[in-house]
matplotlib code that plots the C-alpha trace (Angstrom):
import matplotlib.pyplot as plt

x = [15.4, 14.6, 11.9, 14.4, 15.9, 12.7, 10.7, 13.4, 14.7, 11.1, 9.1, 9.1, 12.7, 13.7, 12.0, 13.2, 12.9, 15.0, 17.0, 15.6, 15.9, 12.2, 9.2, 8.4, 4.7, 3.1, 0.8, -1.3, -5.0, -5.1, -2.1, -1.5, -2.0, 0.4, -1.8, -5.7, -5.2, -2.1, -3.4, -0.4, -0.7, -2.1, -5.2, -6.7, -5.7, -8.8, -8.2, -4.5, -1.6, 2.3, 2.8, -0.1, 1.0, 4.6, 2.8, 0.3, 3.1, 5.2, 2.5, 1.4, 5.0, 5.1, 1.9, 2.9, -0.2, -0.6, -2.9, -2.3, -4.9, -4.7, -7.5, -8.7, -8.6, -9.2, -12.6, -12.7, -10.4, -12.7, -16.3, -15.0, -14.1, -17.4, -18.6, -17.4, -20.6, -24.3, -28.1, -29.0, -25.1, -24.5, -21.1, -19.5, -17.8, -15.5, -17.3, -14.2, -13.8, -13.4, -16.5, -16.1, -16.4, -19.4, -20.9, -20.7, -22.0, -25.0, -26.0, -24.8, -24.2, -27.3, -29.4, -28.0, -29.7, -26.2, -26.6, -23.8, -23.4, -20.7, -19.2, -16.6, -14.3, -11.8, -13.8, -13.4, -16.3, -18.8, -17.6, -18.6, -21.8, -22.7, -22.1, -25.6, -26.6, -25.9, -23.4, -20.0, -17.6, -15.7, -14.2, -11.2, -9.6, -6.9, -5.2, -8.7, -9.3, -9.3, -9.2, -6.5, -8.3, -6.5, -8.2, -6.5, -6.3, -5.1, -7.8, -10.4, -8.9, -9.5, -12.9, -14.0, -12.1, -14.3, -17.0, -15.7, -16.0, -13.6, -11.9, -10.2, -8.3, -7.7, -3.8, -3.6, -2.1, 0.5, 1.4, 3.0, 6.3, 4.8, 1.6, 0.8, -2.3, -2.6, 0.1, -2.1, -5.1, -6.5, -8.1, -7.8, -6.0, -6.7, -4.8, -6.0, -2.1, -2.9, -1.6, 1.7, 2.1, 2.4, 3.2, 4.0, 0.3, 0.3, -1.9, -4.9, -4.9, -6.1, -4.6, -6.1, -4.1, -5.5, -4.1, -5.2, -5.1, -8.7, -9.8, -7.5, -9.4, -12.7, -11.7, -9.9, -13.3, -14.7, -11.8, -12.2, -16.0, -16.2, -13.2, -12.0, -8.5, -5.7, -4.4, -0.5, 1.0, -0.7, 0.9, 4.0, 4.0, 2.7, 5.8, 8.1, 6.6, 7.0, 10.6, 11.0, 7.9, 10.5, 12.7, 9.7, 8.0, 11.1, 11.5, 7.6, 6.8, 9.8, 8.1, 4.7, 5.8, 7.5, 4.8, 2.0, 5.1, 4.9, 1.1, 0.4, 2.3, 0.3, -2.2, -4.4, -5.0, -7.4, -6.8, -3.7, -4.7, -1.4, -0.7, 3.0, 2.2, 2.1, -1.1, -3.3, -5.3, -4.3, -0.8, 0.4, -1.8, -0.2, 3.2, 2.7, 1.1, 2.6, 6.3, 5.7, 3.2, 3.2, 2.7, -0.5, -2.0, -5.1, -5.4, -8.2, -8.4, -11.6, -14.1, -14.5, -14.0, -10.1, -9.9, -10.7, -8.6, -5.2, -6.1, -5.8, -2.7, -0.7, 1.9, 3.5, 1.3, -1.0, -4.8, -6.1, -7.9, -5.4, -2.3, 0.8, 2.3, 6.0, 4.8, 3.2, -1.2, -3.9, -7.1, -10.1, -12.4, -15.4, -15.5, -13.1, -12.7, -16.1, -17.9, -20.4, -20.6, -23.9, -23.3, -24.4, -22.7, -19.8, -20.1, -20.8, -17.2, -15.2, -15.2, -15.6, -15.6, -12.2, -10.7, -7.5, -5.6, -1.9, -0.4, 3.4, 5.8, 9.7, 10.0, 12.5, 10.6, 11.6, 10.2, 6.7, 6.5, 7.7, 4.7, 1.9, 2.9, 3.2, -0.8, -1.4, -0.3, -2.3, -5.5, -7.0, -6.2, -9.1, -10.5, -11.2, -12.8, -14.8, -16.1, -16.6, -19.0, -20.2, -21.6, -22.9, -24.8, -26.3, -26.9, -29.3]
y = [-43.4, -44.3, -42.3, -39.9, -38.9, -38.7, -36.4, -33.6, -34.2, -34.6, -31.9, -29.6, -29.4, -26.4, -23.8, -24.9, -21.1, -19.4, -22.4, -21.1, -23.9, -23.2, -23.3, -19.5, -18.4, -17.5, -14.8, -14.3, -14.6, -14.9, -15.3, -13.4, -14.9, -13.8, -15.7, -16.4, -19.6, -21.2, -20.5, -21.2, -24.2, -21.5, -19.2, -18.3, -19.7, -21.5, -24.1, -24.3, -22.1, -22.7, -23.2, -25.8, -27.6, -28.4, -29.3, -31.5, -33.3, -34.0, -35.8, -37.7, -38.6, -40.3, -42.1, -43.4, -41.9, -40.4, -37.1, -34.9, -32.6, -30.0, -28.7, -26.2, -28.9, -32.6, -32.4, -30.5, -33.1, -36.0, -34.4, -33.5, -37.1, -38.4, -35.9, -38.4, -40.6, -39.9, -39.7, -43.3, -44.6, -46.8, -46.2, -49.0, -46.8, -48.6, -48.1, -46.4, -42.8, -39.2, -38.1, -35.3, -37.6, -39.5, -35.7, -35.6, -38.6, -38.4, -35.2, -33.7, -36.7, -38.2, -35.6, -35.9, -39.1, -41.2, -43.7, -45.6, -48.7, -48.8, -52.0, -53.3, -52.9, -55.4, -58.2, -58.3, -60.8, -57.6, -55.7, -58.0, -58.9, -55.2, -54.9, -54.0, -53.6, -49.9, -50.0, -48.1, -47.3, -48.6, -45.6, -46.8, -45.3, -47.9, -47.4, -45.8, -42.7, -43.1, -46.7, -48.1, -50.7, -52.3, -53.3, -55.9, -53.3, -55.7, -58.2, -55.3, -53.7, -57.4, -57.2, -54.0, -55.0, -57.9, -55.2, -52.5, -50.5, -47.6, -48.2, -44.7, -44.8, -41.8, -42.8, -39.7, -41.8, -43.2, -40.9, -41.9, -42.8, -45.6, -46.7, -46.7, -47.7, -47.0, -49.8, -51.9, -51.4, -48.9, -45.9, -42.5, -42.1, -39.0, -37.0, -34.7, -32.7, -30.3, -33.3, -34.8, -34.1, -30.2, -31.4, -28.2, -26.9, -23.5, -24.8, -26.2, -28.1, -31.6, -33.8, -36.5, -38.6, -40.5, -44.2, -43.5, -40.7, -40.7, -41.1, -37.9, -36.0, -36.4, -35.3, -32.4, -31.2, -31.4, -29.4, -26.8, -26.7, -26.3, -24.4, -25.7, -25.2, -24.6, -21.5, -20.9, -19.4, -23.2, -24.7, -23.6, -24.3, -27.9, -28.6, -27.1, -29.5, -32.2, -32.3, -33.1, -35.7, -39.2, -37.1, -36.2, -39.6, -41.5, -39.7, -39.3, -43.2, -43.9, -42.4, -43.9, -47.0, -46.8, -44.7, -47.2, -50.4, -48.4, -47.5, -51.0, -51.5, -48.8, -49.6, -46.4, -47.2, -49.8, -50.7, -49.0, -48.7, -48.9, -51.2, -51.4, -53.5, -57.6, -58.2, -55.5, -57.2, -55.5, -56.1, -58.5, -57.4, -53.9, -55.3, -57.0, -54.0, -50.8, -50.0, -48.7, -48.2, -44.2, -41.7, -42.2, -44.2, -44.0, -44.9, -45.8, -44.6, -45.9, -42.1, -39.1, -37.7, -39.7, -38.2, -35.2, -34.8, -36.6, -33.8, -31.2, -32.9, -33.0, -30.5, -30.9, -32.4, -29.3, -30.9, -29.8, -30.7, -32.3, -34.5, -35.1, -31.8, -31.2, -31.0, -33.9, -33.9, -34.9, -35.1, -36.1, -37.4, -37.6, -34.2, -33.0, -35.3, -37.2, -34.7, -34.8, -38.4, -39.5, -41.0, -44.3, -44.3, -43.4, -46.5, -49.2, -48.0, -48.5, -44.5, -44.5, -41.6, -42.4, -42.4, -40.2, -40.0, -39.0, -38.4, -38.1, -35.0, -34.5, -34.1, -36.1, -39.5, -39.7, -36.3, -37.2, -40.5, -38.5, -35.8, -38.8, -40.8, -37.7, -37.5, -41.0, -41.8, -39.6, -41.7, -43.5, -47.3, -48.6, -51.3, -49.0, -46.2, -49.3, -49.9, -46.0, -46.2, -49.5, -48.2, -45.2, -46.9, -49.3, -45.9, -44.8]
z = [-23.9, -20.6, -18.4, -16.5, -19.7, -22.0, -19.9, -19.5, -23.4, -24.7, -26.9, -23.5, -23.5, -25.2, -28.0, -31.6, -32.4, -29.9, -28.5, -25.1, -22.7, -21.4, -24.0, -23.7, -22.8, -25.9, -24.0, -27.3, -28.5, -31.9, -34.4, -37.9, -41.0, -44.0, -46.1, -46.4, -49.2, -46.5, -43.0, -41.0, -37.6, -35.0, -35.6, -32.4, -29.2, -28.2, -31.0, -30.2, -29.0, -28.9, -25.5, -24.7, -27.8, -26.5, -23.2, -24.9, -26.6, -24.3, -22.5, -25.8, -26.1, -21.7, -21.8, -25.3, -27.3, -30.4, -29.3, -26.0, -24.7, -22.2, -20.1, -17.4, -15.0, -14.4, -14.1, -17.1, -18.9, -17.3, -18.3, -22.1, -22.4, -21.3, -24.6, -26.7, -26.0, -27.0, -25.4, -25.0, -24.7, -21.1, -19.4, -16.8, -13.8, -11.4, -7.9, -6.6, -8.1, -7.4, -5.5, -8.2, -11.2, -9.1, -9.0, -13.0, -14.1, -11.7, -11.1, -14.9, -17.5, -16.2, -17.6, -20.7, -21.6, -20.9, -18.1, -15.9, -13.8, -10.8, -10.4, -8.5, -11.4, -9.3, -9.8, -13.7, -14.4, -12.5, -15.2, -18.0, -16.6, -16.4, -20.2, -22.0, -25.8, -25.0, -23.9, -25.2, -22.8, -19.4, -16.8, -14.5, -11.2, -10.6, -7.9, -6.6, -4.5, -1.5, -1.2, -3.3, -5.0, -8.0, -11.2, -13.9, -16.8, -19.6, -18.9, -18.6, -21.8, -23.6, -22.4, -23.7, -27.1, -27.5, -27.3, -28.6, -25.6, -25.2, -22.2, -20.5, -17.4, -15.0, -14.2, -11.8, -8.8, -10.6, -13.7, -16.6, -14.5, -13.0, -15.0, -19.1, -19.4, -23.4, -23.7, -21.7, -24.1, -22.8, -25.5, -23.4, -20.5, -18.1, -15.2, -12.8, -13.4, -10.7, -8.5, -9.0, -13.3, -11.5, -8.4, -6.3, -5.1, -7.9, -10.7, -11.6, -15.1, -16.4, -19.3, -21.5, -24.2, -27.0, -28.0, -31.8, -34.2, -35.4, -31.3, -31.2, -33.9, -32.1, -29.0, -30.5, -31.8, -28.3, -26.8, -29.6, -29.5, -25.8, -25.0, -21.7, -22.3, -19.9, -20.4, -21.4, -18.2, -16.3, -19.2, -18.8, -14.5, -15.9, -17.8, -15.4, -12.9, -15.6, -15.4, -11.9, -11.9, -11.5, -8.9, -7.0, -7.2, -6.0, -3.3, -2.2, -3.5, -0.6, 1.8, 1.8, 1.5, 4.8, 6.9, 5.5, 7.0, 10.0, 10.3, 9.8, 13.5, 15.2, 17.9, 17.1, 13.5, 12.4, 8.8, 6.2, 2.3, 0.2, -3.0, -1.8, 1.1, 0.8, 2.6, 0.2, -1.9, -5.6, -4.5, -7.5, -9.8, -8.9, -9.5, -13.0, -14.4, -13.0, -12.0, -9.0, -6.1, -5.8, -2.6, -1.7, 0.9, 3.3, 6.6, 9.1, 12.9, 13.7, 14.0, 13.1, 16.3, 16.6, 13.1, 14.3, 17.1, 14.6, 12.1, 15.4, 16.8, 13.3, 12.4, 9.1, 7.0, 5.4, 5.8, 2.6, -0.6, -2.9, -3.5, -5.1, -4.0, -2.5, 1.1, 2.6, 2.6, 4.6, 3.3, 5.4, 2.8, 4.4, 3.8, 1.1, -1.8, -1.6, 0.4, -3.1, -2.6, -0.4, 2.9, 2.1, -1.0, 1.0, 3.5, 0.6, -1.1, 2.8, 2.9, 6.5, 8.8, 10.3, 7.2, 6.2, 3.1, 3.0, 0.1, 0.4, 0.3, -0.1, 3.6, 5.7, 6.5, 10.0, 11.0, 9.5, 11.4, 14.2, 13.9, 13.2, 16.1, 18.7, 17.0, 17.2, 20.8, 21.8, 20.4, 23.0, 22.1, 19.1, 21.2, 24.3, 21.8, 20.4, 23.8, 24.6, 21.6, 22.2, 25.4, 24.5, 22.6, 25.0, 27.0, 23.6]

ax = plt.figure().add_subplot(projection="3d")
ax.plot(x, y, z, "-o")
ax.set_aspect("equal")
plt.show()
């Protein structure tokens, strides 16, 4: 079955018991057992409860893995991963993450005893020089946030094969629908599904999926032993998102593309982030590995300040912390997704203080351009705010 068709007839599509054509929430703690010798599948909800297990299948079953996994939230789906590894193990991070994951492995996995190196994961021979004795693992953002930077995940997969490295992937951008990275090579592969998997702006919840069985195993032990699951009722506003994901995408993935064509034109903006576009960098690695180039782009104005005063200007975009919803976003992040990250960290990874990231909504395309250029024109044009600053600081 093709995409459309497997993720609304998948193990999400209907309960086997009742024939209800929505998995029911199994609102329930702990499950009776008619027998002590034959304990039947579910005990106590912690280690496993109806409704997260049709959810965790049916994401298994997309990303073409053997073991899904459903937790509390990204972050919790990203920092139970990084339990599989031990005091003393060395981790290879592509220098292009979520400032939240750059907040766990500095400030929290770092005091664990388990060190990382950030390297510019799109420069694949960075990312074997980085490998140590230690070592045991590679993390992946491709496309990354906020910047869009593209890594080569079959040729990094073949690298960390030849090392045995376990190689996971946060495909939150693109989703399932667009990226696999398991069929790539890749060993775990994580979503943030509060962003597009749920997709309308109601639930926090994060996903892994392992490529093997035995990977599977230890990870279930993790998710049991520290018990950041997602609980049912998320679950079941998870897979109800699920089944619109390709509509959604299609429609949103549309849009980008054609405000990033038309950002590109715009006097007021200095530099547009999207993989879709001919000129950026990734672009054909992008194409040969992915099926698509998603809703999110980023965009450069030049300041804070003519951030600022776009973010004041704007009408429907909602400037918030997030993406992948229905309704169009603006993130500023400077302050929102990377506020965690240091300034100078910030600067080295091209996370200036003029830059915006939009992530695309099911709006009509021509009123959002509409909006941003009524914001835009009203930008003084970049070369005379260039000199504005250039001066002020010959004043200094």
């Amino acid at each position: 079955m093709n995409f459309a068709t497997r993720v609304l007839h998948g193990t999400s599509c209907f309960d086997p018991v009742t024939g209800a054509s929505s998995v029911p929430i199994y609102q329930a703690s702990t499950f009776h057992q008619a027998d002590l010798d034959c304990p039947g599948t579910f005990d106590y909800a912690r280690s496993g409860n109806p409704t997260r297990q049709a959810l965790e299948d049916a994401i298994a079953g997309l990303e073409g893995g053997e073991r899904g996994f459903a937790f509390a939230s990204g972050m919790a789906a990203i920092s139970s991963v990084f339990m599989l590894f031990s005091a003393g193990d060395h981790v290879i991070v592509a220098e292009d993450v979520y400032g939240g994951t750059f907040r766990f492995l500095t400030k929290v996995l770092s005091r664990m005893g388990i060190t990382v190196t950030f390297v510019d994961a799109t420069q694949t021979k960075e990312v074997r020089a980085a490998i140590k004795t230690t070592t045991k693992g590679i993390y992946l953002e491709t496309p990354s946030n906020p910047t869009l930077k593209v890594t080569d995940l079959a040729t990094v997969c073949r690298i960390g094969k030849e090392h045995d490295l376990l190689v996971i992937v946060d495909n939150t951008f693109l989703t399932p629908y667009y990226q696999r990275p398991l069929e790539l090579g890749a060993d775990i592969v994580i979503h943030s599904a509060t962003k597009f998997i749920g997709g309308h702006s109601d639930v926090v919840a994060g996903l892994a999926v392992t490529r093997d069985a035995a990977l599977g195993e230890q990870l279930y032990f993790i998710q049991n032993g520290m018990g950041a699951i997602l609980g049912v009722q998320d679950c079941w506003l998870v897979m109800r998102g699920l089944k619109t994901l390709k509509a959604r995408l299609d429609v949103s993935t549309r849009t980008a593309d054609k405000i990033a064509n038309w950002l590109e034109a715009h006097p007021a903006v200095s530099r547009v982030y999207y993989t879709g576009l001919a000129k950026h960098p990734g672009h054909v690695t992008q194409e040969a590995q992915a099926s698509g180039h998603g809703a999110v782009l980023s965009f450069d104005v030049g300041s804070r300040e003519r951030a600022k005063a776009l973010f004041d200007r704007v009408k429907l975009p909602i400037v918030a912390v997030s993406l992948g919803a229905v309704e169009t976003i603006l993130s500023y992040p400077a302050t929102m997704s990377h506020a965690s990250m240091p300034a100078a960290e910030r600067e080295v990874r091209g996370i200036t203080d003029g830059l915006i990231r939009l992530s695309a909504g099911l709006e009509d395309v021509d009123d959002l351009i509409q909006d941003l250029q009524q914001a835009l024109d009203a930008l003084p044009p970049l070369e005379v705010a260039f000199q504005q600053t250039k001066e002020a600081f010959s004043r200094v």
